[in-house]
C-alpha positions, 0 to 999 in steps of 0.5 A, a space after each residue: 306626170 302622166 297620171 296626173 294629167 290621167 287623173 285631171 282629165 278624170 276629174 274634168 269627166 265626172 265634174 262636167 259629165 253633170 250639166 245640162 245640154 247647154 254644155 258641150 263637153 268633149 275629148 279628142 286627140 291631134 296631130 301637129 307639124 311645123 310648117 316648114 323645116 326651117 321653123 326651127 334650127 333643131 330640127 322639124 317640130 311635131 307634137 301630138 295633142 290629147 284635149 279636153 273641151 267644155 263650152 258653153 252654147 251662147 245661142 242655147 234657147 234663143 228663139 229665131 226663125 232661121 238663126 244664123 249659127 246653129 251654136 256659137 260656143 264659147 269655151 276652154 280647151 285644156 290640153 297636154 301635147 308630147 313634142 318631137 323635135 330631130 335633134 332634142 329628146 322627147 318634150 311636152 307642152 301644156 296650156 288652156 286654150 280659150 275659143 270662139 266656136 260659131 257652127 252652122 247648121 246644114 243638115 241633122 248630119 253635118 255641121 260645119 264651123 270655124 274656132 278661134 282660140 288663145 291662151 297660155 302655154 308652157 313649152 319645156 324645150 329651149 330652141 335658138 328661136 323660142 324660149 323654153 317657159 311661159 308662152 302664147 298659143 293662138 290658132 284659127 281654123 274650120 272643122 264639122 260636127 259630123 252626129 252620130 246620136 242625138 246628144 253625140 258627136 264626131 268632130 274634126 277640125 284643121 288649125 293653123 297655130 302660132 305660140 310665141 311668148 308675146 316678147 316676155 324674153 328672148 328669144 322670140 320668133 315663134 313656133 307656127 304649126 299645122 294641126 288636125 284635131 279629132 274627137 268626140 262630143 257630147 
């Protein structure tokens, strides 16, 4: 399984490292926890993200005189997590996630931003409150692009996140997270 996932995101590399500037690309790591030790009866809930990230820059050659966002991407975030529950074995989830990406400008080093995000997801671990299968991942959160190059970048974002299976079966009561995102850009 982890070759796979290793080979895709090569895959992914060589296919989007082609495109012109318009396109951000990336890849990054995080971290995840439950927001609270009651989330779910088995234990605390933690997952450990390796994303991947291709937008495309809805504001690319729009000529304002101030604009008000320096990007506003719109774009996927294919990811692979590993999950850590108390009482279970080590288990994953994988999904693509769809996000909205306004970044302002403030300076050439610094960029702040907000994303929003969904999509599907597959969880493999059977909770009493989340079935194991299909689910629903949704987050909103802030972040900055803190640039190191002209065509590089550090970011890090912070996420809220929810993933539930939109009442597709029972049971049903969600997974909510924190989640700290880092990684590069280009």
């Amino acid at each position: 399984m982890g070759v796979s996932i290793a080979r895709c995101f090569s895959l992914w590399f060589l296919f989007t490292s082609g495109f012109a500037q318009k396109f951000e690309k990336g890849l990054g790591t995080g971290w995840g926890y439950a927001l609270n030790e009651k989330t779910i009866p088995e234990g605390v809930y933690r997952l450990l993200y390796v994303q991947g990230r291709v937008a495309y820059n809805l504001t690319y050659h729009k000529s304002t005189v101030n604009p008000i966002f320096q990007k506003l991407l719109l774009g996927v975030e294919p990811q692979y997590n590993r999950v850590w529950i108390d009482t279970q074995p080590k288990e994953w989830e994988a999904g693509l996630n769809f996000f909205l990406q306004p970044t302002f400008h403030l300076n050439a080093t610094f960029q702040p931003y907000c994303i929003f995000s969904i999509g599907p997801h597959y969880f493999s671990t059977p909770t009493i409150h989340q079935s194991k299968g299909f689910l629903f991942s949704d987050s909103m959160g802030i972040g900055s692009y803190i640039s190191l190059h002209k065509k590089i970048a550090f970011h890090f974002n912070f996420r809220i996140r929810h993933l539930s299976n939109a009442n597709i079966r029972l049971p049903n009561f969600g997974i909510n997270t924190y989640n700290f995102h880092c990684g590069w850009v280009w």
